[in-house]
PABATI-568637 format. One record per residue (C-alpha): residue number from 1; y, z, x; residue in one letter. Coordinates in steps of 0.25 Angstrom, whole numbers, padded with zeros to 4 digits, always signed. Each point is the difference from the previous one (the first is absolute). Layout:
// PABATI-568637
+-----+-------+-------+-------+------+
: pos :     Y :     Z :     X : code :
+-----+-------+-------+-------+------+
: NUM :     Y :     Z :     X :    A :
...
+-----+-------+-------+-------+------+
END
This chain:
// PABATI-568637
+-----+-------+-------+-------+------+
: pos :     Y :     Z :     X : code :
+-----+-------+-------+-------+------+
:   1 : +0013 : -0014 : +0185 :    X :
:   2 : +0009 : +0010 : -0002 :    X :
:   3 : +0000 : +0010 : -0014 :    X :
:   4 : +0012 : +0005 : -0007 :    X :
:   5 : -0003 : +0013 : -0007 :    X :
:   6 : +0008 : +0007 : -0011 :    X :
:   7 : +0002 : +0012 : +0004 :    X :
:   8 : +0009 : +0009 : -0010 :    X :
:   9 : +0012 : +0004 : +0009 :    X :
:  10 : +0002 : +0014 : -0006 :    X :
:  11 : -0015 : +0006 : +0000 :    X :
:  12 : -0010 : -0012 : +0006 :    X :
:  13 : -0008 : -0002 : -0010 :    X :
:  14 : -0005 : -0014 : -0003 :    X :
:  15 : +0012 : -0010 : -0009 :    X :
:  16 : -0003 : -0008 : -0012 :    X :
:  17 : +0006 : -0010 : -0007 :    X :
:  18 : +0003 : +0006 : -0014 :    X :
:  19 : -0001 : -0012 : -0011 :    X :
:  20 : +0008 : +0008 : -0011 :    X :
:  21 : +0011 : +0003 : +0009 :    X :
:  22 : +0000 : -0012 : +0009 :    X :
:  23 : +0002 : +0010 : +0013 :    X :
:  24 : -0009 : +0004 : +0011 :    X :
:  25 : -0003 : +0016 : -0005 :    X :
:  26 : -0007 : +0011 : +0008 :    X :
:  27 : -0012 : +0007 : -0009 :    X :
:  28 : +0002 : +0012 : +0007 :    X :
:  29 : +0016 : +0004 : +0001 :    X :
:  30 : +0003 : -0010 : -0010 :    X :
:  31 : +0012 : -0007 : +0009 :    X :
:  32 : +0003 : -0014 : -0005 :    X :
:  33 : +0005 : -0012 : +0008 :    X :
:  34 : +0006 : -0012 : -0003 :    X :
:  35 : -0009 : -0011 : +0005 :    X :
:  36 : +0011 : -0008 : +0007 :    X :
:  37 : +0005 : +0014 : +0008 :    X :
:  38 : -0013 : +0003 : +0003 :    X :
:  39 : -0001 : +0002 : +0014 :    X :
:  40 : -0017 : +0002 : +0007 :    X :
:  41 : +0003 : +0010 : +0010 :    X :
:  42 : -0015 : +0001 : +0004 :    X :
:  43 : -0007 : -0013 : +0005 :    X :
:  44 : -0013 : -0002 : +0008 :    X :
:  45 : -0002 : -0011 : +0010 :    X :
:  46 : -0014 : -0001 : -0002 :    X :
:  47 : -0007 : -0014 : +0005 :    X :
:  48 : -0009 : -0004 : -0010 :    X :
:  49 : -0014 : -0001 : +0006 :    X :
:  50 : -0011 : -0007 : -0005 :    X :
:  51 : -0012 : +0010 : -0005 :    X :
:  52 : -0014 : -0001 : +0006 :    X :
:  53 : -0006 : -0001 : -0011 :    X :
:  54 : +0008 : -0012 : -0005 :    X :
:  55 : -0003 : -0007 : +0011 :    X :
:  56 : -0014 : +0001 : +0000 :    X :
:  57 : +0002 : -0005 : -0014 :    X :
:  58 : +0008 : -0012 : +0004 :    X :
:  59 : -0010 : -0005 : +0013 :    X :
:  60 : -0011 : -0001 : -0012 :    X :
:  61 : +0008 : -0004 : -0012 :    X :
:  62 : +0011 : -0009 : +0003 :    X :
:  63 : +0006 : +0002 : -0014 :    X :
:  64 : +0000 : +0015 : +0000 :    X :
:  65 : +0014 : +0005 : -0001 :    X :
:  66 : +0006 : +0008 : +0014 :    X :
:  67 : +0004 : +0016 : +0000 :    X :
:  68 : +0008 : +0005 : +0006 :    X :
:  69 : +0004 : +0015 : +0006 :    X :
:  70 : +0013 : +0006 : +0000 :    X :
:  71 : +0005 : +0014 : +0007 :    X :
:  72 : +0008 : +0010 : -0011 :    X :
:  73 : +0012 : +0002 : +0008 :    X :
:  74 : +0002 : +0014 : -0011 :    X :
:  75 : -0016 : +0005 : +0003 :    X :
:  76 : -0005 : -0010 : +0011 :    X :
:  77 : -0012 : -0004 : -0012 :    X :
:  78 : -0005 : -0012 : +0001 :    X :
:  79 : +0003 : -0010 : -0012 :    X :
:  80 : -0010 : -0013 : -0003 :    X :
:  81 : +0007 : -0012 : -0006 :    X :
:  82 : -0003 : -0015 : -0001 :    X :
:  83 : +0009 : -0010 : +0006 :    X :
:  84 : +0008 : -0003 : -0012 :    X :
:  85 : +0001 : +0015 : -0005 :    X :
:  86 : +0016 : +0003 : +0004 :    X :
:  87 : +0002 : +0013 : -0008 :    X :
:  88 : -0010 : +0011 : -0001 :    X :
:  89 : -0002 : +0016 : +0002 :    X :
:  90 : -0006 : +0009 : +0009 :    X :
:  91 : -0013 : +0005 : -0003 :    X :
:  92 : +0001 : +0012 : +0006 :    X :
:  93 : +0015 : +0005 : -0003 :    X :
:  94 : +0003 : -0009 : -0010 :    X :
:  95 : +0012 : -0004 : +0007 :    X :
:  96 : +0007 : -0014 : -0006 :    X :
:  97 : -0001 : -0011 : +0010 :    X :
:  98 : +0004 : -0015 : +0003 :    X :
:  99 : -0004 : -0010 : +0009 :    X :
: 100 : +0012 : -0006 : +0005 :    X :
: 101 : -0003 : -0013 : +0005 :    X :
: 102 : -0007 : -0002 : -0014 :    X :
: 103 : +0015 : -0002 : -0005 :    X :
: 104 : +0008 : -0004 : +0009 :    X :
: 105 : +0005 : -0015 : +0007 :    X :
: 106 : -0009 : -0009 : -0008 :    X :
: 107 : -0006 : +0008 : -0008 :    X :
: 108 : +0011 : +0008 : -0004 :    X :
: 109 : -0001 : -0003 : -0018 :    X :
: 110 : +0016 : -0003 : -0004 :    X :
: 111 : -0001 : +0008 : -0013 :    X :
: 112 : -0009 : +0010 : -0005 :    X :
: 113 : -0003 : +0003 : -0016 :    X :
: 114 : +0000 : +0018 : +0002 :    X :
: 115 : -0010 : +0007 : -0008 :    X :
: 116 : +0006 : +0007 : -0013 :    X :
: 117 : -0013 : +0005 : -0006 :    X :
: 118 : -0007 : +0010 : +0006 :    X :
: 119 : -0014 : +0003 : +0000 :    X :
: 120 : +0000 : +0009 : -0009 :    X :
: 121 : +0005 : -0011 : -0011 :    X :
: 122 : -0013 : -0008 : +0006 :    X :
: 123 : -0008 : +0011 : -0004 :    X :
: 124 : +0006 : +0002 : -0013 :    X :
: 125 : +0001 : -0014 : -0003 :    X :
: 126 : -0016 : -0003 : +0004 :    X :
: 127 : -0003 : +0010 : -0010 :    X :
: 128 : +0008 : -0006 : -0011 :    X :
: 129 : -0008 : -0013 : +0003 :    X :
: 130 : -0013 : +0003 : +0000 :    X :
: 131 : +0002 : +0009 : -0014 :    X :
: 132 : +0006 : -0012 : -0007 :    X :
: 133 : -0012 : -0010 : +0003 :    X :
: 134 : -0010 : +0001 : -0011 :    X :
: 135 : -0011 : -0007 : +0005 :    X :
: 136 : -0001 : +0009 : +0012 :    X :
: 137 : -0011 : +0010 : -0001 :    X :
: 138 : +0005 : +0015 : -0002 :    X :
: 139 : -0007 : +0008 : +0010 :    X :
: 140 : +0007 : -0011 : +0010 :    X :
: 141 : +0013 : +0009 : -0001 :    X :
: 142 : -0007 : +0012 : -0001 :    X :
: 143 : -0009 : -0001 : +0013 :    X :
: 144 : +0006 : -0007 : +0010 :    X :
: 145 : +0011 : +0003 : +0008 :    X :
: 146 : +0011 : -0008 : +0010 :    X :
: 147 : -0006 : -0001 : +0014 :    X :
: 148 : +0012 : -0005 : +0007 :    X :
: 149 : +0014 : -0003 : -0004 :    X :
: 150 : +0010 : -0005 : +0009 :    X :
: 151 : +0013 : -0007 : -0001 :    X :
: 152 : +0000 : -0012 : +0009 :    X :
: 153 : +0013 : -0010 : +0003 :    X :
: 154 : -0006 : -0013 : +0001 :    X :
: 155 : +0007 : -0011 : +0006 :    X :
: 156 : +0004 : -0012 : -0006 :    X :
: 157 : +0008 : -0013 : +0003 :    X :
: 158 : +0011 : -0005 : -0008 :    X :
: 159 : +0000 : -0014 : -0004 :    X :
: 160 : +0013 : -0009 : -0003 :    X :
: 161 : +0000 : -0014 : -0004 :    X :
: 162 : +0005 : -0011 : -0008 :    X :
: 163 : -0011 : -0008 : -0008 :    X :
: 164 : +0003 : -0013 : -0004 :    X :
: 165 : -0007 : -0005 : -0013 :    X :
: 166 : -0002 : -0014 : -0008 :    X :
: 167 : -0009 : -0001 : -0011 :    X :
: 168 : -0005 : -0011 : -0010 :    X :
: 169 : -0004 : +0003 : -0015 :    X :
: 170 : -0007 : -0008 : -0011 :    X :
: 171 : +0006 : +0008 : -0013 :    X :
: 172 : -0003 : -0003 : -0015 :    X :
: 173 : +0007 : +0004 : -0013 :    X :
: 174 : -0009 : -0002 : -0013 :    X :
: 175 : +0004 : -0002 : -0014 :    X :
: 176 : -0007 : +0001 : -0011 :    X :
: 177 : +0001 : -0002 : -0016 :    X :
: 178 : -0006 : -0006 : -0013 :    X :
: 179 : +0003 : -0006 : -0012 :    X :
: 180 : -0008 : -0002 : -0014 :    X :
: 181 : -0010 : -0009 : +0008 :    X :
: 182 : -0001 : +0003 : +0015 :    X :
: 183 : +0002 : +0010 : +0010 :    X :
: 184 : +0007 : -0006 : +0011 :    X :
: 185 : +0001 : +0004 : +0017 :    X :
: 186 : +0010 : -0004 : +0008 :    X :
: 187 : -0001 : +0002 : +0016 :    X :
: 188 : +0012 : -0004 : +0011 :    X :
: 189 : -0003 : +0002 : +0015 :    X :
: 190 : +0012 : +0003 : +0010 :    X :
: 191 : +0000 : -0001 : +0015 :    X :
: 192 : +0008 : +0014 : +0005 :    X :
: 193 : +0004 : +0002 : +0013 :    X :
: 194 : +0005 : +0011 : +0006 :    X :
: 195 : +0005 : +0003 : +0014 :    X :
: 196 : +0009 : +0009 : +0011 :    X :
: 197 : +0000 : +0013 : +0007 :    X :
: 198 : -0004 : +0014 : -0001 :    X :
: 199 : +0004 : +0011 : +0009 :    X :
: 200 : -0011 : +0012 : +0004 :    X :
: 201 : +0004 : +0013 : +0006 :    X :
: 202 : -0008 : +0011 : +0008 :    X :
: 203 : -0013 : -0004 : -0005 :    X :
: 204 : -0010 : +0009 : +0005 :    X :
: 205 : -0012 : -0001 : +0006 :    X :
: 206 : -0007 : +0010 : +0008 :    X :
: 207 : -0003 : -0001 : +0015 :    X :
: 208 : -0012 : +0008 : +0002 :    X :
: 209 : -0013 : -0003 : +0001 :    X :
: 210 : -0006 : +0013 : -0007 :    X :
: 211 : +0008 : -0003 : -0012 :    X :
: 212 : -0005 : -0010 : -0011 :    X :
: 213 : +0012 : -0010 : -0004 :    X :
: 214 : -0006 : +0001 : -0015 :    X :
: 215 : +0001 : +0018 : +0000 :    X :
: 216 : +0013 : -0002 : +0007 :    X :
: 217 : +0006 : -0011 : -0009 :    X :
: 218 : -0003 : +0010 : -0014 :    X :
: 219 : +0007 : +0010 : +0006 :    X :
: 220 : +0013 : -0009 : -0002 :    X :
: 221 : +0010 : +0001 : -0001 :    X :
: 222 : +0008 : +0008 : +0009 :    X :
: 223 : +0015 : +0002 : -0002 :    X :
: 224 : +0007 : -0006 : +0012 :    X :
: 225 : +0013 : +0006 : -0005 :    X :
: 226 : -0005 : +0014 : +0008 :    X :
: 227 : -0005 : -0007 : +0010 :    X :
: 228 : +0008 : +0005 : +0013 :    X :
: 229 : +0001 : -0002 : +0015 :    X :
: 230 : -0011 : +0004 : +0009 :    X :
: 231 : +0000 : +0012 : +0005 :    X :
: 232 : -0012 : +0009 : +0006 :    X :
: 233 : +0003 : +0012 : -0007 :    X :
: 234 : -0004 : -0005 : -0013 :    X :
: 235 : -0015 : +0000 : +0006 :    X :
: 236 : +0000 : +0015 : +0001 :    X :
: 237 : -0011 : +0005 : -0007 :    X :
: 238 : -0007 : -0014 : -0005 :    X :
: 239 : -0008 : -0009 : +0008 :    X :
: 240 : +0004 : -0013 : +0004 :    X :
: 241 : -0005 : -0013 : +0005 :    X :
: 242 : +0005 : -0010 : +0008 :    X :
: 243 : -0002 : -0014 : -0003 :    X :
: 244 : -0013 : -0007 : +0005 :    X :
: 245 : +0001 : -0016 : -0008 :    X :
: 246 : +0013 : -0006 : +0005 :    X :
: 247 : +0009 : -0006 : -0010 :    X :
: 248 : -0005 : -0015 : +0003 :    X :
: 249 : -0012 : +0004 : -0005 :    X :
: 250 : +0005 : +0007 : -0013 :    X :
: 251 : +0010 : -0010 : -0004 :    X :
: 252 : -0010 : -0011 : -0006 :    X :
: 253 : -0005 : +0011 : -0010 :    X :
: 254 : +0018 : +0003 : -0002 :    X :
: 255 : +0004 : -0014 : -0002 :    X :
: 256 : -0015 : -0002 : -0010 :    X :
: 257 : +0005 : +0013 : -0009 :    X :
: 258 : +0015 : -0010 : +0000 :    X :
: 259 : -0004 : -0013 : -0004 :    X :
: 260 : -0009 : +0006 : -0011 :    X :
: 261 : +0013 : +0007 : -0006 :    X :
: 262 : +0009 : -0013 : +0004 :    X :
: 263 : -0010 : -0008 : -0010 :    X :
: 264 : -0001 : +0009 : -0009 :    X :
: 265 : +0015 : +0003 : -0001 :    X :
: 266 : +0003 : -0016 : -0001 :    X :
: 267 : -0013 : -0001 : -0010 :    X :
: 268 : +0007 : +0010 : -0010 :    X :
: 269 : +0014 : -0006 : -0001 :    X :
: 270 : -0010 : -0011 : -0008 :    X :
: 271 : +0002 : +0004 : -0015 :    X :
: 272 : +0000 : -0008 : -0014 :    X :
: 273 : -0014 : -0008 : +0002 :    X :
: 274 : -0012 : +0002 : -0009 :    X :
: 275 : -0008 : -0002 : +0015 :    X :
: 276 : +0003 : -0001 : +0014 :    X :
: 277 : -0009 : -0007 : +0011 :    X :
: 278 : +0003 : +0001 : +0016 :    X :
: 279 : -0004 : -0013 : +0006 :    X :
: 280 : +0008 : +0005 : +0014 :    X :
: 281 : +0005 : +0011 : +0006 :    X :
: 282 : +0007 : +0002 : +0015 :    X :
: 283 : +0004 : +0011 : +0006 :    X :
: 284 : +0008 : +0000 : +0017 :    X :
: 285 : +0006 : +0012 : +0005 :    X :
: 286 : +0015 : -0003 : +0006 :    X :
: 287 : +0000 : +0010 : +0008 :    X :
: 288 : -0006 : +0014 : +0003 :    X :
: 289 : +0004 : +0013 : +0008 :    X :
: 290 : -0007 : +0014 : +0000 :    X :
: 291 : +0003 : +0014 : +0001 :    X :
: 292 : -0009 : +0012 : +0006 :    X :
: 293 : -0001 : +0011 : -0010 :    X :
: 294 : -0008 : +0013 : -0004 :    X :
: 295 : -0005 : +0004 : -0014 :    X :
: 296 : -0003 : +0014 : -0004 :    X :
: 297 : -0015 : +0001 : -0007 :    X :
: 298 : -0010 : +0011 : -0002 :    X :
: 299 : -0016 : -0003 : +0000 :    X :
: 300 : -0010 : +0009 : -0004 :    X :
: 301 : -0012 : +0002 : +0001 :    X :
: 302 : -0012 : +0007 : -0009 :    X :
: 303 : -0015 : -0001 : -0002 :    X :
: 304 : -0008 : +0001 : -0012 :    X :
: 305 : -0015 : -0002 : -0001 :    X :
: 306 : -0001 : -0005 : +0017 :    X :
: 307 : +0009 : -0011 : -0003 :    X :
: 308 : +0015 : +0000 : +0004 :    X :
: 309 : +0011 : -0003 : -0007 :    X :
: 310 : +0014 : -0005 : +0007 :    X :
: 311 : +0013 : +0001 : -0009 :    X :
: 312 : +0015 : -0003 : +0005 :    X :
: 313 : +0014 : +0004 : -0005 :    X :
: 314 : +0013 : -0006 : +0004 :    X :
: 315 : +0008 : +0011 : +0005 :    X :
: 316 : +0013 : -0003 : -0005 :    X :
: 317 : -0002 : -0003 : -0016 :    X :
: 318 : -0013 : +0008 : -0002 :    X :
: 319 : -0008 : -0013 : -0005 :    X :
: 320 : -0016 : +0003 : +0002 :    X :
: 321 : -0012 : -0009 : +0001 :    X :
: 322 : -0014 : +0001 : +0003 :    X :
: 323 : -0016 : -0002 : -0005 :    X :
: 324 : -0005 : +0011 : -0008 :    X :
: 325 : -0015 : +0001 : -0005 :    X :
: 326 : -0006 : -0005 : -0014 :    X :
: 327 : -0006 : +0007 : -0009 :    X :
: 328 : -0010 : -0007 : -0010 :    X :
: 329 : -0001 : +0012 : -0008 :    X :
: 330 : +0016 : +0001 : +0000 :    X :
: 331 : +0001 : -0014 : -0006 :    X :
: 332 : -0012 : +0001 : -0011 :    X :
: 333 : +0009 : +0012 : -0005 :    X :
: 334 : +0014 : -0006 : +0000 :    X :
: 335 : -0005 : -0015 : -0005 :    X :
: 336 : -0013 : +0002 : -0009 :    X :
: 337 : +0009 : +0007 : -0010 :    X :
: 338 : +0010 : -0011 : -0001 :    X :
: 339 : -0008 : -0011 : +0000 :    X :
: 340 : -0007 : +0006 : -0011 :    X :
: 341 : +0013 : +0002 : -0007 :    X :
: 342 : +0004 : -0013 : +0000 :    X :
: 343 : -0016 : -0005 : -0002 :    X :
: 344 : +0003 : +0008 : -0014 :    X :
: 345 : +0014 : -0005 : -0003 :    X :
: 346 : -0004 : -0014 : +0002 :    X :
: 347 : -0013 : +0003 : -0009 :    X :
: 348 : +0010 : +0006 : -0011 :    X :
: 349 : +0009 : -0010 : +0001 :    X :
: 350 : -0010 : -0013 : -0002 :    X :
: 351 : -0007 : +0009 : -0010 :    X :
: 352 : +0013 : -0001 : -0009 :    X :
: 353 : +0004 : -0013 : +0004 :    X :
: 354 : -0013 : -0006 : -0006 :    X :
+-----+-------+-------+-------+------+
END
């Protein structure tokens, strides 16, 4: 397969993709290029090759993942990737590099989602995150450190559909009042039926195997308004992945996530009961298209008493998630003293109320 390297025209050193300028920028002589103009002028024809190693690993476990060795065409290192790694760098020179035939003919994504945080902002906003959570032991921030950060485009597929709906309701509105004798309690029941169409689009779900749905889907969302044509020289600098679960077997889980929200939608334009019952609710899919995309997202990686900890951000709006630690000793100090408070307050105020 052969790799296209960026290589900075005026000095050689390695090309990245800048998120704050949205150009590809030299480190060394700062030169900046539009990503569109762009041109690699330094490209290796390398033949990946399977390592030895990996396919020892494969003869004895079939669902060991293959390696594979490419040649450096700037240092002639050699450069160990998995079958669905498309962008990486060279270990040896540090020299940005892309698998072609990752992302090209059918594999070629239509847009992309470019970075615009860096990994210094990760850094930064990791460290806001841990310090705002109460209940995580102090010496957590203190003592550990990040193991590994990288910014990571994972690929997605891009559902559109039509998502018909009809729905069937058992609704009450309750009266009630009194006079000098009784207290009175009156109920009517209505049928409600609702029904029609809702449109869905670019619902995404992610098409790689090492991704969870559930860490991908809290990341959302994304702001498909900067999302932009493909285009190689976005990857400069990150890694990337190539998709490795087809869109037919993602597309369940899209078309899921849409009758939930067609139900729900329908379900909320139900107003002015005392109750609301569902006896029956169908949703059917028109019709459905996709698109092949890639999203920007920063993991990282730390470890803290010989356990790890995974977090994620999405790269283009900042928003963090991951599990953190929990301190007992944190909660007693935060929660004894309010529950004590209100243990008085409540003590005061039946004191006085007797």
């Amino acid at each position: 397969m052969a790799l296209q390297e960026y290589e900075c025209p005026a000095c050689g050193g390695a090309m990245e993709f800048n998120p704050h300028t949205q150009k590809l920028k030299c480190p060394f002589c700062d030169s900046e290029f539009d990503v569109k103009d762009y041109v690699a002028n330094h490209n290796s024809s390398s033949q990946g090759e399977v390592a030895d190693e990996s396919a020892q690993d494969a003869a004895s476990n079939p669902t060991s993942e293959t390696m594979y060795v490419y040649s450096c065409g700037s240092c002639g290192g050699e450069i160990l990737a998995t079958e669905s790694l498309g962008s990486t760098k060279c270990p040896f020179c540090n020299n940005n590099i892309v698998v072609k035939e990752k992302f090209t003919g059918e594999f070629k994504p239509d847009y992309i989602i470019p970075f615009q945080k860096t990994k210094d902002d990760a850094i930064a906003t990791y460290t806001n995150y841990v310090k705002t959570k109460k209940l995580v032991p102090k010496v957590f921030l203190e003592k550990n450190h990040i193991d590994e950060i990288k910014g990571v485009y994972v690929p997605f597929w891009l559902f559109n559909a039509k998502e018909s709906f009809s729905g069937e309701y058992e609704a009450t509105k309750v009266r009630t009042w009194s006079d000098a004798t009784y207290n009175y309690r009156e109920i009517k029941y209505y049928n409600v039926s609702r029904a029609g169409t809702e449109s869905f689009e670019r619902v995404p779900v992610d098409g790689s195997k090492e991704m969870p749905d559930d860490l991908m889907e809290s990341l959302e969302p994304f702001d498909h308004s900067k999302m932009v044509p493909f285009n190689m020289g976005y990857l400069a600098g990150f890694f990337a992945n190539k998709y490795n679960v087809e869109a037919k077997e993602c597309q369940p889980h899209a078309l899921n996530r849409m009758d939930v929200t067609t139900a729900a939608d329908f379900r909320g334009t139900i107003s002015g009961y005392s109750s609301i019952r569902t006896i029956h609710e169908n949703c059917g899919t028109v019709d459905s298209s996709y698109k092949y995309a890639l999203y920007p997202v920063y993991l990282l990686s730390t470890t803290w008493n010989n356990k790890s900890f995974i977090f994620a951000m999405n790269g283009q709006n900042g928003k963090f998630i991951g599990n953190l630690p929990f301190s007992l000793k944190q909660a007693l100090k935060y929660y004894i003293p309010i529950t004590l408070g209100v243990a008085v307050a409540a003590f005061i105020f039946m004191y006085f109320a007797c």
